[in-house]
DSSP file (Angstrom, degrees, kcal/mol; ACC not computed):
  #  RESIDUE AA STRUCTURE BP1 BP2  ACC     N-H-->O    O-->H-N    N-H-->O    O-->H-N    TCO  KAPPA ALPHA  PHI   PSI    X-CA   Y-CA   Z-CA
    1    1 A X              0   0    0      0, 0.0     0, 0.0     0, 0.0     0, 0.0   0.000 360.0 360.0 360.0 129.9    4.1   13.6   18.9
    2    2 A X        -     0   0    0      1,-0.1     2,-0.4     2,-0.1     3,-0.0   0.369 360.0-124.7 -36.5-177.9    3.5    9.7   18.4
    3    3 A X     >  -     0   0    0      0, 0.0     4,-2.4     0, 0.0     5,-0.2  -0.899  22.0-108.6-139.6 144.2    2.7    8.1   21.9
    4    4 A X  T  4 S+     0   0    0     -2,-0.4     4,-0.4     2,-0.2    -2,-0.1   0.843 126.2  54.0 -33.5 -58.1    4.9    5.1   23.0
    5    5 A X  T >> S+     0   0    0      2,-0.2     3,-2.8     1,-0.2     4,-1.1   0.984 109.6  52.8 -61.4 -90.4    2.2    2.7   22.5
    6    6 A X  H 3> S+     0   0    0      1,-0.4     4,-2.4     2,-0.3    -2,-0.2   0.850 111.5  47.4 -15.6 -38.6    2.0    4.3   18.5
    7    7 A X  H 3X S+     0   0    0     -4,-2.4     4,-1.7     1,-0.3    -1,-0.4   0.843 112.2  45.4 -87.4 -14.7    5.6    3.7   18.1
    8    8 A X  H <> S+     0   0    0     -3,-2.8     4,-1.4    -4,-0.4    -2,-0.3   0.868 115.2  49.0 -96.2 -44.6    5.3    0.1   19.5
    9    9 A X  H  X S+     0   0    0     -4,-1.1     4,-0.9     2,-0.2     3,-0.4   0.992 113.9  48.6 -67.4 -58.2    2.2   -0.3   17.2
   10   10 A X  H  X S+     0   0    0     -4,-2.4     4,-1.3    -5,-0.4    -2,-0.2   0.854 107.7  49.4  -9.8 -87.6    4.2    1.1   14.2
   11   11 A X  H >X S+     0   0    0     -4,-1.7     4,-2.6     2,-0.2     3,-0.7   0.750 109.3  56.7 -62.6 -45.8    7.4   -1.0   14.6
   12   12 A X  H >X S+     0   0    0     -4,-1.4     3,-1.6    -3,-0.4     4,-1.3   0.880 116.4  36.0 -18.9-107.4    4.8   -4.3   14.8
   13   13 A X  H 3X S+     0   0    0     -4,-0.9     4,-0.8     1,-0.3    -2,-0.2   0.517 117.9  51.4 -25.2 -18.9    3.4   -3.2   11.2
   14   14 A X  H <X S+     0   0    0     -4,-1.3     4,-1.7    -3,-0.7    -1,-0.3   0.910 115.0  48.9 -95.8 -59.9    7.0   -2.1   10.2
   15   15 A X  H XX S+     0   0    0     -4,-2.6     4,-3.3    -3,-1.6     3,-1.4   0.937 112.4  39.0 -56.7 -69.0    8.0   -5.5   11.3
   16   16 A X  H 3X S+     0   0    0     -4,-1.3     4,-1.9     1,-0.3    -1,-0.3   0.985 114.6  52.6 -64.4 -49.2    5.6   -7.8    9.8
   17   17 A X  H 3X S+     0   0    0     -4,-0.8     4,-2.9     1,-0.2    -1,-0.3   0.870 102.4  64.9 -49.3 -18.6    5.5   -6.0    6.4
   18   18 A X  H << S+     0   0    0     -4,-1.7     7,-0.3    -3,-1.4    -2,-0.2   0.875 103.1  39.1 -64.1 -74.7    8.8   -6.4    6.7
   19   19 A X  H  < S+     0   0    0     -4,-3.3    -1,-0.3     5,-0.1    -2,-0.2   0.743 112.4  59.2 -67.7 -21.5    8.7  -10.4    6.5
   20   20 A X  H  < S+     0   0    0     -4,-1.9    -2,-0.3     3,-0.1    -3,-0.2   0.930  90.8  89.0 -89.4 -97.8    5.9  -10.3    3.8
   21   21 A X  S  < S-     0   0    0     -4,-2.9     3,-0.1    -5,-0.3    50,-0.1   0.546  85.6-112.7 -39.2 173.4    8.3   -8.2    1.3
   22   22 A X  S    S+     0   0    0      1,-0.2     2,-1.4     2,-0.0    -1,-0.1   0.849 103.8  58.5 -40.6 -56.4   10.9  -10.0   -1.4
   23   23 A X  S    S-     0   0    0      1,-0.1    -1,-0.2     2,-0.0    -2,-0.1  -0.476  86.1-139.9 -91.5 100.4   13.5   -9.1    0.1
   24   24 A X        -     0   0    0     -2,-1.4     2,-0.5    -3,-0.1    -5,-0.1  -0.084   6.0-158.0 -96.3 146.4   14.2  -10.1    3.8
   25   25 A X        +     0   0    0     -7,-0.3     3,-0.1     1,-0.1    -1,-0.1  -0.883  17.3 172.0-106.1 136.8   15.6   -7.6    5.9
   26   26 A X        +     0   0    0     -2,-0.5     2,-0.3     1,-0.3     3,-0.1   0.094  66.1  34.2-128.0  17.0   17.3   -9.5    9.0
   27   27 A X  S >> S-     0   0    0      1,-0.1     4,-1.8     2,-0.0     3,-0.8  -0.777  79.3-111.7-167.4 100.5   19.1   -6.2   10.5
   28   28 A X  H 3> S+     0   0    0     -2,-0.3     4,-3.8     1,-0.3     5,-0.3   0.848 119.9  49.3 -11.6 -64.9   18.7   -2.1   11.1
   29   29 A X  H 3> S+     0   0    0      1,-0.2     4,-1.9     2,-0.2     5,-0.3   0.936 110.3  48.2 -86.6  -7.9   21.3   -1.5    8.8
   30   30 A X  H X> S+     0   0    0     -3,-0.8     4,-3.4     2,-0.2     3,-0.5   0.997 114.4  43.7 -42.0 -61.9   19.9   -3.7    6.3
   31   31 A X  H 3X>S+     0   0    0     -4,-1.8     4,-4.5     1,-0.3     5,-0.5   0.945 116.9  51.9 -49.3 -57.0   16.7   -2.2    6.7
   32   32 A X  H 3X5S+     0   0    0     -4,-3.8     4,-1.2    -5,-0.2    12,-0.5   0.812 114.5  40.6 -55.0 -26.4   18.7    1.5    6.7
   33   33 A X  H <X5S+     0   0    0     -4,-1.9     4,-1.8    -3,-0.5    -1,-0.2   0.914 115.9  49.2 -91.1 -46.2   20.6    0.8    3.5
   34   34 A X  H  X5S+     0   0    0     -4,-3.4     4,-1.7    -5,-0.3    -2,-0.2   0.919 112.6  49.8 -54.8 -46.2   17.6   -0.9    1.6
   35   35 A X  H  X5S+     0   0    0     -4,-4.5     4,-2.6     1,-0.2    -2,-0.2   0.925 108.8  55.7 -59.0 -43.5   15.4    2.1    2.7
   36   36 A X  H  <<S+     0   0    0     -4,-1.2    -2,-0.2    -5,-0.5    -1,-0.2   0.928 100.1  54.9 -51.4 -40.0   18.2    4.5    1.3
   37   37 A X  H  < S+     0   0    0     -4,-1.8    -1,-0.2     1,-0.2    -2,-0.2   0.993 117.1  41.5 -62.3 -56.7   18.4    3.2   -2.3
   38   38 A X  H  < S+     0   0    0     -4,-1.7    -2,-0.2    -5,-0.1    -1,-0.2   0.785  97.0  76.8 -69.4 -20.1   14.9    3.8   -2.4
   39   39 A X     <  -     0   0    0     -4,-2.6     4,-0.1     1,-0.1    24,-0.0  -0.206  54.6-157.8 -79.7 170.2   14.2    7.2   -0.7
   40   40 A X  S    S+     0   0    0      2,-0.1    -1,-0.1     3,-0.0     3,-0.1   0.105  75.3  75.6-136.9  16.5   15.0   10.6   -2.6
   41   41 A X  S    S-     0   0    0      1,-0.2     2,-0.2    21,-0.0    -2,-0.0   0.121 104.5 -49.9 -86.8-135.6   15.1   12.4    0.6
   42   42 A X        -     0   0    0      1,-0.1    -1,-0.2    -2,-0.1     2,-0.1  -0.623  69.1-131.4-109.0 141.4   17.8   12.5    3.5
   43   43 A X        -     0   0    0     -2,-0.2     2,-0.4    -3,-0.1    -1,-0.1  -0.419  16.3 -95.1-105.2-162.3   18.6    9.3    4.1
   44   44 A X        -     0   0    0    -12,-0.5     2,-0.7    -2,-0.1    -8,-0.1  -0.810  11.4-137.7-128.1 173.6   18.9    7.1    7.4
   45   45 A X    >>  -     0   0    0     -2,-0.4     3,-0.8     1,-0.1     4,-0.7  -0.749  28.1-122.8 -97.9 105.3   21.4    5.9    9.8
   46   46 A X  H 3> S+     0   0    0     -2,-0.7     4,-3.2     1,-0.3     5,-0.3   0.755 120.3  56.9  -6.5 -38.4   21.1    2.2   11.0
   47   47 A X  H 3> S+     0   0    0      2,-0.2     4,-2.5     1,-0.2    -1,-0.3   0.991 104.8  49.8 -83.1 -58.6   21.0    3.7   14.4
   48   48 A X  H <> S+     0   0    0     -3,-0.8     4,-1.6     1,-0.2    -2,-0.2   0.904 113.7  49.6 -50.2 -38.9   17.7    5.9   13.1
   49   49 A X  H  X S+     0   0    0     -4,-0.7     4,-0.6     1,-0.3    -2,-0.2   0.843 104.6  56.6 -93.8  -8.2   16.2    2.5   11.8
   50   50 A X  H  X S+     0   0    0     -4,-3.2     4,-1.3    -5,-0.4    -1,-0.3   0.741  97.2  60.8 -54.0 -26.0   16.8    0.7   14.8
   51   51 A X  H  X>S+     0   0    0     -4,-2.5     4,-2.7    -5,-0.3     5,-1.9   0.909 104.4  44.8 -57.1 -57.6   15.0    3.0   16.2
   52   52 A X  H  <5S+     0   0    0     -4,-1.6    -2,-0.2     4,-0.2    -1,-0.2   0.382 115.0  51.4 -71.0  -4.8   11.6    2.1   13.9
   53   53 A X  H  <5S+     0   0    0     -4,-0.6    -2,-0.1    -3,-0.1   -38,-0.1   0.767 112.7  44.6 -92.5 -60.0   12.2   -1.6   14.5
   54   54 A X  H  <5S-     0   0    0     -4,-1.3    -2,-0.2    -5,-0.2    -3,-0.1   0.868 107.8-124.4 -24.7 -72.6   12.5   -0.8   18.6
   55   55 A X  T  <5S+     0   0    0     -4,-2.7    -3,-0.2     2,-0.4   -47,-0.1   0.743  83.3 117.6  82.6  59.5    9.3    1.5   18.6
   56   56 A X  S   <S+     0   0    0     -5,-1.9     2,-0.3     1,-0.4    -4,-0.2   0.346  77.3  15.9 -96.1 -11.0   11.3    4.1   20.0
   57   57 A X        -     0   0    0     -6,-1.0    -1,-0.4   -50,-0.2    -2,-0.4  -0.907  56.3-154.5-169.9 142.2   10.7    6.4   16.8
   58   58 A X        -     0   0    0     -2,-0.3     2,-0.4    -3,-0.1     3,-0.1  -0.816  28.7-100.5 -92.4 155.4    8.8    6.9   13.9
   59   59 A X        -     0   0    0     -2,-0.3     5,-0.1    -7,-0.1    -2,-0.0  -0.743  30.5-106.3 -98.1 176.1    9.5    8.6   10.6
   60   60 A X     >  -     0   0    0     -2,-0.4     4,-1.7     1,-0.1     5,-0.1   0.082  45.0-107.7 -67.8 162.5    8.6   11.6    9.5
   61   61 A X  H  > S+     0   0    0      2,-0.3     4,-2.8     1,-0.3     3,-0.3   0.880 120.0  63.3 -62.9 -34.8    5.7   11.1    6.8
   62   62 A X  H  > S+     0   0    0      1,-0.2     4,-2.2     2,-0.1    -1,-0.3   0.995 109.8  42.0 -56.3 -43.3    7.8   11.8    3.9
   63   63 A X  H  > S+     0   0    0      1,-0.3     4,-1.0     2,-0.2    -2,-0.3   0.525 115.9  55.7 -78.0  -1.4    9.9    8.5    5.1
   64   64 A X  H  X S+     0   0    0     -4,-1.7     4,-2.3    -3,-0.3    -1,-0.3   0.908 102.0  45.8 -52.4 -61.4    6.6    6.9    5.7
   65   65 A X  H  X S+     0   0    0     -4,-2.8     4,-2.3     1,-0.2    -2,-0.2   0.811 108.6  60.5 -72.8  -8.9    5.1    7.2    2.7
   66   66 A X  H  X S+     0   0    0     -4,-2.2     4,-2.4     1,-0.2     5,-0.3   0.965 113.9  45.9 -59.7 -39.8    9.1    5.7    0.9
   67   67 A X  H >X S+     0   0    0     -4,-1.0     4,-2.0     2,-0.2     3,-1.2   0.908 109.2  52.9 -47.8 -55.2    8.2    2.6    3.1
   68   68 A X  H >X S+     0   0    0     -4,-2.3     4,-2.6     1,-0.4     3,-1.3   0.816 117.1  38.3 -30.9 -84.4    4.5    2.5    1.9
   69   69 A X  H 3< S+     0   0    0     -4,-2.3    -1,-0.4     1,-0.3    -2,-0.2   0.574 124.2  36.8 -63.4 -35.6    5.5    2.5   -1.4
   70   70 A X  H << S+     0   0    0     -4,-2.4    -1,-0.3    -3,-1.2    -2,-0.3   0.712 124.3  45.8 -91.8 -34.0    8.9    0.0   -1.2
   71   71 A X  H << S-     0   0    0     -4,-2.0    -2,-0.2    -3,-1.3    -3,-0.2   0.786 105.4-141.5 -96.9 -52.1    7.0   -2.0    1.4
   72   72 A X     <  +     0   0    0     -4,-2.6     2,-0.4     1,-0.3    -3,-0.2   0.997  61.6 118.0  59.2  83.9    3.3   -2.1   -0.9
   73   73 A X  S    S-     0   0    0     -5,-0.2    -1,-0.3    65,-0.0     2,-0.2  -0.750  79.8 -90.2-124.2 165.5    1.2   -1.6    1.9
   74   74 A X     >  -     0   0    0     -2,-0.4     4,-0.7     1,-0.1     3,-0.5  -0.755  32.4-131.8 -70.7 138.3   -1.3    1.6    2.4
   75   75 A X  H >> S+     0   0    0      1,-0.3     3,-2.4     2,-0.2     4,-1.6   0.950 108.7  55.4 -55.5 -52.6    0.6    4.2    4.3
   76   76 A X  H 3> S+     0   0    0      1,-0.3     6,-1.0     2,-0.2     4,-0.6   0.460 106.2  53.2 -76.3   9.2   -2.5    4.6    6.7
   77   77 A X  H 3> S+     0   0    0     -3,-0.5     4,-2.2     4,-0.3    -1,-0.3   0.731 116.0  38.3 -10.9 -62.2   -2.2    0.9    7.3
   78   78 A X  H << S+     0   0    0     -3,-2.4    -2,-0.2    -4,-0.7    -3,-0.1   0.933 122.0  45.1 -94.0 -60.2    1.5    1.5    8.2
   79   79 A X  H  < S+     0   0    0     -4,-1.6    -1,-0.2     1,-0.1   -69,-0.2   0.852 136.3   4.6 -41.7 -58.8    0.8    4.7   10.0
   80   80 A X  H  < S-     0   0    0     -4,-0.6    -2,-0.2    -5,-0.3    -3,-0.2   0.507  90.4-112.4-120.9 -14.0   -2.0    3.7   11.9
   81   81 A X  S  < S+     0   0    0     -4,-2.2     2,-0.7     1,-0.3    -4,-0.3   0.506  72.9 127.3  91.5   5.2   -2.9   -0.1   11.6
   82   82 A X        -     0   0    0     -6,-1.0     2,-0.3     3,-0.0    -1,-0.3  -0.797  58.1-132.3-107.4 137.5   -6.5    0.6    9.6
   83   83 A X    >   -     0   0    0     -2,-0.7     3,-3.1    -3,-0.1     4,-0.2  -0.567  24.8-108.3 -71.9 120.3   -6.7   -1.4    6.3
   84   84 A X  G >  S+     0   0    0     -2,-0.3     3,-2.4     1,-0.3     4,-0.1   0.711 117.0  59.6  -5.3 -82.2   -7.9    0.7    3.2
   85   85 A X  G >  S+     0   0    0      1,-0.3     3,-1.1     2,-0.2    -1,-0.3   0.521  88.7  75.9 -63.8 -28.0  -11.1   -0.9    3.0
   86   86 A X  G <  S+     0   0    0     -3,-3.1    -1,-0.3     1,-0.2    -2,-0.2   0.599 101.2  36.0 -51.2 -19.5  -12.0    0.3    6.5
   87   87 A X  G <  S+     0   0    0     -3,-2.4     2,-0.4    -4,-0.2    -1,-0.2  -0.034  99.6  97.4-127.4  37.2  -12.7    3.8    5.7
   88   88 A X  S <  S-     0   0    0     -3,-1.1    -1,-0.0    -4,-0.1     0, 0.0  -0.976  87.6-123.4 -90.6  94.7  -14.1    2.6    2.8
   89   89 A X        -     0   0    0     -2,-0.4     2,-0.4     1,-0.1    -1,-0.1   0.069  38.5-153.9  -1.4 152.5  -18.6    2.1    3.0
   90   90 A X        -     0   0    0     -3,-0.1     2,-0.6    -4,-0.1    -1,-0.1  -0.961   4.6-150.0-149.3 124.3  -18.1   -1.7    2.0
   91   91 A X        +     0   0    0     -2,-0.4     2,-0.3     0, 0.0     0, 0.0  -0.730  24.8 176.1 -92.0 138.3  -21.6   -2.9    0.2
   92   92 A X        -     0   0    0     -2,-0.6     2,-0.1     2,-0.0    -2,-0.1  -0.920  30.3-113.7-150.3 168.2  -22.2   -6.6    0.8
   93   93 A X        -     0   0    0     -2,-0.3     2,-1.2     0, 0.0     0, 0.0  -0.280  40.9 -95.9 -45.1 142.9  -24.7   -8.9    0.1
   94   94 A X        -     0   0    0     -2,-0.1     2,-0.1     4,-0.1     5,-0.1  -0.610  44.3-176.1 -77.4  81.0  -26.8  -10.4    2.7
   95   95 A X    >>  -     0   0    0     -2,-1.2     3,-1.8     1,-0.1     4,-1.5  -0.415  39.9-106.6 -83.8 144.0  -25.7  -13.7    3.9
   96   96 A X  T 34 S+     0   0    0      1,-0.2     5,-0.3     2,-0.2     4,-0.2   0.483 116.2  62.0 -63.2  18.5  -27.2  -16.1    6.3
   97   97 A X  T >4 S+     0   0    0      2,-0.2     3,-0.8     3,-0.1    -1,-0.2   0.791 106.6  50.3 -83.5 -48.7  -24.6  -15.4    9.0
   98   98 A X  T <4 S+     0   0    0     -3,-1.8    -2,-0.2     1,-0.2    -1,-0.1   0.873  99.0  61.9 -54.8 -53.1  -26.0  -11.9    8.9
   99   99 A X  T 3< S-     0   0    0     -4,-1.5    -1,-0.2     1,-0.2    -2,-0.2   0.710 119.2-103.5 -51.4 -23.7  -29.8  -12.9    9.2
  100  100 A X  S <  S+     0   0    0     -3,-0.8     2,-0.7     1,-0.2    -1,-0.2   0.164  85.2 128.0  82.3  14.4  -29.0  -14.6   12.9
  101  101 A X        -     0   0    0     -5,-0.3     2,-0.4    -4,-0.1    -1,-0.2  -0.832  39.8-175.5-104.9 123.9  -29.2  -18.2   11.3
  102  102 A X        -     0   0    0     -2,-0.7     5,-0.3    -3,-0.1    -5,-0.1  -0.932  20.8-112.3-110.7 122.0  -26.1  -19.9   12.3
  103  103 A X     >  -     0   0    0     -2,-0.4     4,-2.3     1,-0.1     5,-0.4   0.188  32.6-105.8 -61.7 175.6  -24.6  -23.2   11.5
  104  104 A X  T  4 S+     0   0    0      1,-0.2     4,-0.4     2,-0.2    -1,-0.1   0.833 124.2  44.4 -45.5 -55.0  -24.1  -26.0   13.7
  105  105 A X  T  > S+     0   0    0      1,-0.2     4,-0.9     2,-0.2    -1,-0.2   0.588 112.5  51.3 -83.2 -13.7  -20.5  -25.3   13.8
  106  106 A X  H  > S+     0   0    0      2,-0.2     4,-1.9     1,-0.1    -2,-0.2   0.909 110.3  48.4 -54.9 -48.6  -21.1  -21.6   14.2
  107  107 A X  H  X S+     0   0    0     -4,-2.3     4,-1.6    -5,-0.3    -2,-0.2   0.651 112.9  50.9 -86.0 -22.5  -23.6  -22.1   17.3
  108  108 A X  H  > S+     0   0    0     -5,-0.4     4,-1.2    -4,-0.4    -1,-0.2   0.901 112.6  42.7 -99.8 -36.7  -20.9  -24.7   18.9
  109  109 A X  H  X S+     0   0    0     -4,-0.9     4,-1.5     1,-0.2    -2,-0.2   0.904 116.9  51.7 -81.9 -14.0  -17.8  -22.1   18.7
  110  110 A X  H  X S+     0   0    0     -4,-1.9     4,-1.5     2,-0.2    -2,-0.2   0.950 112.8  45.9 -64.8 -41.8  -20.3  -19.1   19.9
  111  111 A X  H  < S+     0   0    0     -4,-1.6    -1,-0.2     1,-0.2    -2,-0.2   0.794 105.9  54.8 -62.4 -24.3  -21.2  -21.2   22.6
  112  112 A X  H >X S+     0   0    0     -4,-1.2     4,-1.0     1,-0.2     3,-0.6   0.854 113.6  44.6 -70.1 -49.4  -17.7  -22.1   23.3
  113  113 A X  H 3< S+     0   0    0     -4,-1.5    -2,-0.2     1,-0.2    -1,-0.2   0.604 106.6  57.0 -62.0 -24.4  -16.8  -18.2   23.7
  114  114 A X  T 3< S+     0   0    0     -4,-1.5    -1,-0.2     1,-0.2    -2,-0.2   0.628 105.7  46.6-107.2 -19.9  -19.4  -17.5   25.4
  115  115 A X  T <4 S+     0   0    0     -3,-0.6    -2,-0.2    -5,-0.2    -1,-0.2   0.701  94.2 100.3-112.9 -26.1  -18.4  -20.1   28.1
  116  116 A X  S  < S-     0   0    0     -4,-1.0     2,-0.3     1,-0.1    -3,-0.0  -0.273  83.1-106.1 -57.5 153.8  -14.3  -18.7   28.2
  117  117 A X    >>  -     0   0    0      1,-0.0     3,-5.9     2,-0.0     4,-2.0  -0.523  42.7 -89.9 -74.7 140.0  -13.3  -16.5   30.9
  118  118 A X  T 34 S+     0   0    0     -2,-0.3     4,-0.3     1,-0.3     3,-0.1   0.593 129.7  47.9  36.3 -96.9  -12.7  -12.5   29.9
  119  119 A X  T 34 S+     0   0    0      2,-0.2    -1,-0.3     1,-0.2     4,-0.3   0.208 106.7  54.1 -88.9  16.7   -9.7  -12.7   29.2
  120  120 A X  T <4 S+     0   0    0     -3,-5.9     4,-0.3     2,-0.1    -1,-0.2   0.816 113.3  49.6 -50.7 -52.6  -10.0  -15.9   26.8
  121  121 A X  S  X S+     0   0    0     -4,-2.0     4,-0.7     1,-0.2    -2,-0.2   0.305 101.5  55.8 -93.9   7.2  -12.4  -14.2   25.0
  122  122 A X  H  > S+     0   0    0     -4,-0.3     4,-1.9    -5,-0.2    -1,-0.2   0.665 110.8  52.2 -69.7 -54.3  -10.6  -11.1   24.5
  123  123 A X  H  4 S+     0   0    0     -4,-0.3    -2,-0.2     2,-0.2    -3,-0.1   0.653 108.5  43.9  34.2-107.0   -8.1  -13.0   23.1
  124  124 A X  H >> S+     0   0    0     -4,-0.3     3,-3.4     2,-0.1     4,-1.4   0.904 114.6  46.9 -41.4 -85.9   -9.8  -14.7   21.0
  125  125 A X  H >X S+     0   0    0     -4,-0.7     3,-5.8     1,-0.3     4,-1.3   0.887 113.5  53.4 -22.3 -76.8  -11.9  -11.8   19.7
  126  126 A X  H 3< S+     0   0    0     -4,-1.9    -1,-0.3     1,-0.3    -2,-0.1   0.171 110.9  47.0 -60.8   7.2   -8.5   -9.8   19.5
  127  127 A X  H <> S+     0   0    0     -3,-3.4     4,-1.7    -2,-0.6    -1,-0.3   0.350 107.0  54.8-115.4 -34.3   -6.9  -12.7   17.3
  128  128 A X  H <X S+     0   0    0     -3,-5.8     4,-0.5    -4,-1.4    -2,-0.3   0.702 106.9  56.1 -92.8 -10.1   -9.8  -13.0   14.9
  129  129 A X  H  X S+     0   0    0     -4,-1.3     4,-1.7    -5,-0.3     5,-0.3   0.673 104.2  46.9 -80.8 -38.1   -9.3   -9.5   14.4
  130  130 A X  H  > S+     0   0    0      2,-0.2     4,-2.8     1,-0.2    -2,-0.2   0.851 111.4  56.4 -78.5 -20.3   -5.7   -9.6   13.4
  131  131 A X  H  < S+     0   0    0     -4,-1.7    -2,-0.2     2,-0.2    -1,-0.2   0.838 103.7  48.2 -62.8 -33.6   -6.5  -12.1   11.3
  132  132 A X  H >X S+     0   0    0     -4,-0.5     3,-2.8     2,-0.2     4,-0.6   0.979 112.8  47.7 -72.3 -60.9   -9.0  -10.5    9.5
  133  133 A X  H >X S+     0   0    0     -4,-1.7     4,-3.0     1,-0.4     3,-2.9   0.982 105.8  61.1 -68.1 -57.9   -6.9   -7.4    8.9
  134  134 A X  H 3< S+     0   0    0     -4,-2.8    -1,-0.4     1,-0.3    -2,-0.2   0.571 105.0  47.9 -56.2   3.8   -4.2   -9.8    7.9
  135  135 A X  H <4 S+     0   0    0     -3,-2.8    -1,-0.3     2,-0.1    -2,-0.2   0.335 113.4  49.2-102.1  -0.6   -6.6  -11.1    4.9
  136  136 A X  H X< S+     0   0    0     -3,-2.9     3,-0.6    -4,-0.6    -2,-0.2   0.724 115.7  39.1 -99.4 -46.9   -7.3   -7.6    4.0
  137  137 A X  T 3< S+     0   0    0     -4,-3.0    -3,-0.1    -5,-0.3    -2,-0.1   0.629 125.1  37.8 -98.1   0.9   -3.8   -6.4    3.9
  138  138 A X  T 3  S+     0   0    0     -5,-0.5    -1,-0.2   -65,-0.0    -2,-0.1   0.408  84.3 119.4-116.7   6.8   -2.3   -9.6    2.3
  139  139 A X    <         0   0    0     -3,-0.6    -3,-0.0     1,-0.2    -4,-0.0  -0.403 360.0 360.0 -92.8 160.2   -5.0  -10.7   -0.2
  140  140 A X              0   0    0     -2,-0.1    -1,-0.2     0, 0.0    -2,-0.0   0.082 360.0 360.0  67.9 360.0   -4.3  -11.1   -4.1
């Protein structure tokens, strides 16, 4: 069974794919009705997708994967918050950011981090990291 924190990361992910799609869903039973056209299971009750907006509930995988697909995310994105390409090997090329040589403007925002308290620089970190995933899970 999901953990609180899971369902709260969920409904985040549910949320934001949510604004990315065509069609904006502004409401639970929006969201329930839209999900219904598409699914070819049991469908759901406003009250159940208020529930997945809340983070009080997930669904069950089959109704995962109707989002996935209606949604066009990766399920394990949606499921769990890791982007395809993460349990993917990823080959790169060597660049000079990789060797230790850093630019000017590199060396002045490390320094900059380096000089924030903790919990600046967690932050930070933890911002340049959603960002990143959000060019991974939004690109082309």
């Amino acid at each position: 069974m999901p953990s609180l924190e899971e369902k709260h990361a969920f409904a985040e992910r549910l949320k934001q794919a949510l604004t990315r799609s065509s069609k904006k869903i502004s409401s639970a039973a929006e969201l329930a009705l839209q999900f219904n056209l598409r699914t070819t299971g049991e469908p759901v009750s406003a009250q159940a997708a208020h529930k997945w907006l809340v983070g009080t509930a997930m669904p069950t995988l089959d109704k995962m994967e109707t989002l996935a697909v209606w949604l066009d995310v990766p399920l394990q994105w949606l499921r769990y918050g890791i982007p395809e390409s993460a349990t993917k090997p990823r080959k790169r090329k060597a660049k000079a950011g990789d060797l230790g040589i850093l630019s000017a403007d590199e060396a002045e925002l490390l320094a900059r981090l380096r000089a924030m308290p903790e919990v600046r620089r967690k932050l930070v970190l933890d911002l340049a990291e959603q960002l990143a995933l959000d060019g991974e899970m939004w690109a082309g």
